[in-house]
N, CA, C and O of each residue as an XYZ file, in Angstrom:
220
protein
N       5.801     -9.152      6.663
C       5.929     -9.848      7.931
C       5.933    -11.364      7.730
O       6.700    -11.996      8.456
N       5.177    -12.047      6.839
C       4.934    -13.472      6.488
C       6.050    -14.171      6.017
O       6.377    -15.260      6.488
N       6.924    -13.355      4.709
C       8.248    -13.650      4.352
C       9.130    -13.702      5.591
O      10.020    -14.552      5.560
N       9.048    -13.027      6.548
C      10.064    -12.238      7.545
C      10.419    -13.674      8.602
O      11.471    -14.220      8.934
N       8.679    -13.981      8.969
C       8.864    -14.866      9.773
C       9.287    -16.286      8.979
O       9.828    -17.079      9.749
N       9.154    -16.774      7.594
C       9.092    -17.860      7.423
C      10.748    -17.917      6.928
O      11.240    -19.045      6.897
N      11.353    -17.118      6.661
C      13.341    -16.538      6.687
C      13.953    -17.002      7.830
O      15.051    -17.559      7.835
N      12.958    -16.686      9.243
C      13.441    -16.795     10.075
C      14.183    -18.428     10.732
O      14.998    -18.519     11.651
N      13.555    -19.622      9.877
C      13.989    -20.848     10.058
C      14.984    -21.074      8.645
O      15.060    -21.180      7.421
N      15.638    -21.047      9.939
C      17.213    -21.093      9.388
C      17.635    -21.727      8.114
O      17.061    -22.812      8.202
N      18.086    -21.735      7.318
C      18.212    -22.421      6.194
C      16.991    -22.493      4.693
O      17.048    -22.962      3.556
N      16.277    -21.969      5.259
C      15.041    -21.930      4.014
C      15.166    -20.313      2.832
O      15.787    -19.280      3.083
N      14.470    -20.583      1.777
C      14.435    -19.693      0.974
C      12.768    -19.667      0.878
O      12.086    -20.679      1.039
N      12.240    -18.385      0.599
C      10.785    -18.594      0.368
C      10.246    -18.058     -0.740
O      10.643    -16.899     -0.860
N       9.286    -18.487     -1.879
C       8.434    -17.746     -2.678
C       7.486    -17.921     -2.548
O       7.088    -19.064     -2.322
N       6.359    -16.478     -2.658
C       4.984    -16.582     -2.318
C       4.502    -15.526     -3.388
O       4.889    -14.431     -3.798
N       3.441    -16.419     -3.640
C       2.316    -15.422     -4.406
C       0.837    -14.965     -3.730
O      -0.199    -15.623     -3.821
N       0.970    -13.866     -3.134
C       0.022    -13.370     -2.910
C      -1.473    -13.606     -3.421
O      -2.445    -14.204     -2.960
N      -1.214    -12.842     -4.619
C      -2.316    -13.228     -5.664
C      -2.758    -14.203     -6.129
O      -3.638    -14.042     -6.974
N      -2.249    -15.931     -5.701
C      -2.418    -17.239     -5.694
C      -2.566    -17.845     -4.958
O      -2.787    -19.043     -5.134
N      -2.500    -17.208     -3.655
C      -2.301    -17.576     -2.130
C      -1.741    -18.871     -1.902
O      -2.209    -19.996     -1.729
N      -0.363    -18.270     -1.965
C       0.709    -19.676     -1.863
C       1.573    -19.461     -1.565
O       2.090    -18.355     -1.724
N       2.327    -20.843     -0.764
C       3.923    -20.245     -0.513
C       4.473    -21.475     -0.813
O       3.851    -22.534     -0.727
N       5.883    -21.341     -1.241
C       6.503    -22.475     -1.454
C       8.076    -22.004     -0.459
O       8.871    -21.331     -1.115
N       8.360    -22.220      0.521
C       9.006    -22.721      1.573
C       9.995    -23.980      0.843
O       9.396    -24.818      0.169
N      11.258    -24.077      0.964
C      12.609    -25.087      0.484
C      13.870    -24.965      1.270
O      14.493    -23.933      1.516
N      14.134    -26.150      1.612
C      15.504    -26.221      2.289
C      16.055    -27.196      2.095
O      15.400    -28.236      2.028
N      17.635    -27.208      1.916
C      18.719    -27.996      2.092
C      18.497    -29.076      2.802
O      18.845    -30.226      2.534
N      17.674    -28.535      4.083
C      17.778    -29.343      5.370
C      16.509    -29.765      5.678
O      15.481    -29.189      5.322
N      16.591    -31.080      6.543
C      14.993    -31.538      6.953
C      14.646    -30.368      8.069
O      15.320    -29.887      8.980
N      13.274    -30.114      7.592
C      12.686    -28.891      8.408
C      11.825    -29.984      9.087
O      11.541    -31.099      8.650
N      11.240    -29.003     11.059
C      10.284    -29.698     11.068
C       8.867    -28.764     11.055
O       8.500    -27.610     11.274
N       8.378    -29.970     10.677
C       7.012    -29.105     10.248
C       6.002    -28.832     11.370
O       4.834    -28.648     11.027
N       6.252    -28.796     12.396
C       5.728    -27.967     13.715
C       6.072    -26.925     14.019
O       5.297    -26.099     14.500
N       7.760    -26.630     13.740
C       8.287    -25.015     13.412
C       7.656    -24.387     12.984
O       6.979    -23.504     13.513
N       7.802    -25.007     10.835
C       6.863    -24.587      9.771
C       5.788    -23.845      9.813
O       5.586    -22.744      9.301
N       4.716    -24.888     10.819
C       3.247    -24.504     11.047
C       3.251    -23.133     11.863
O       2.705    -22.087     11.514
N       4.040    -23.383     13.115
C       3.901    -22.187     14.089
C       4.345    -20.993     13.691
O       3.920    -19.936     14.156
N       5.435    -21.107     12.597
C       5.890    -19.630     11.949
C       4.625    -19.000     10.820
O       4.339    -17.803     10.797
N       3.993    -19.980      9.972
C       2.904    -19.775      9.397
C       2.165    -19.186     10.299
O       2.037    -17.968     10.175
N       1.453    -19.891     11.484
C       0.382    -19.091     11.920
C       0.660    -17.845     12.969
O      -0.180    -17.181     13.575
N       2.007    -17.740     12.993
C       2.570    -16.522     13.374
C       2.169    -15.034     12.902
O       1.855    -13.922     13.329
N       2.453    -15.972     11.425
C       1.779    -14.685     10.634
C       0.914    -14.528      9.959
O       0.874    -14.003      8.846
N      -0.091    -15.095     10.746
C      -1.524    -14.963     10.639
C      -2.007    -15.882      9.056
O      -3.074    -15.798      8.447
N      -0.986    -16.588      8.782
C      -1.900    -17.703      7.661
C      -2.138    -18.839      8.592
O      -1.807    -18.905      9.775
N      -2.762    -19.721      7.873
C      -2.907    -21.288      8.137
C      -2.171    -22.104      6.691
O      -2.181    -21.689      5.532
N      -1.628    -23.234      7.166
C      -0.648    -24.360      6.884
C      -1.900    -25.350      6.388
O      -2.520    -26.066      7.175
N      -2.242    -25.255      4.584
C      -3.087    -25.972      4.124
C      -2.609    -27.434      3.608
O      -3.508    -28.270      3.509
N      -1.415    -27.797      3.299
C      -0.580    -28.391      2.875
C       0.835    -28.563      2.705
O       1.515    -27.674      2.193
N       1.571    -30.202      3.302
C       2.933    -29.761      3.420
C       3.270    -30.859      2.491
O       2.850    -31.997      2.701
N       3.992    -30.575      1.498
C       4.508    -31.796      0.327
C       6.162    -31.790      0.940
O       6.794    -30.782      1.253
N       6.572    -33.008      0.997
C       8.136    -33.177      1.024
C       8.815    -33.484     -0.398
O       8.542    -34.442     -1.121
N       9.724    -32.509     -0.644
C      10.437    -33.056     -1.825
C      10.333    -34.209     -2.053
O      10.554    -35.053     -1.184
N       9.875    -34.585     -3.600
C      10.549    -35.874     -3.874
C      11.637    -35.313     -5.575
O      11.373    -34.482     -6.444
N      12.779    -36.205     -5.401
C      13.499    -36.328     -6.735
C      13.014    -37.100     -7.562
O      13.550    -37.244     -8.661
């Protein structure tokens, strides 16, 4: 369900480790991170940290 909802913003790819309790969330596109948060706590995590790409 956690993958499901965080797919659901459009343009992102997601990897998560369970067993590390982590997700790493990436997109092409500027996301905003109020979406982000609300799809996180959608599915029942909390949003401990948001890093923006840097090159």
């Amino acid at each position: 369900m956690w993958k499901k909802k965080l797919k659901s913003i459009q343009g992102v790819s997601v990897e998560v480790s369970l067993e590390n309790k982590w997700a790493i969330v990436t997109s092409m596109n500027t996301l905003d991170e109020n979406i982000l948060k609300e799809k996180v706590k959608e599915a029942g995590y909390t949003v401990i940290q948001i890093k923006p790409y840097e090159s």
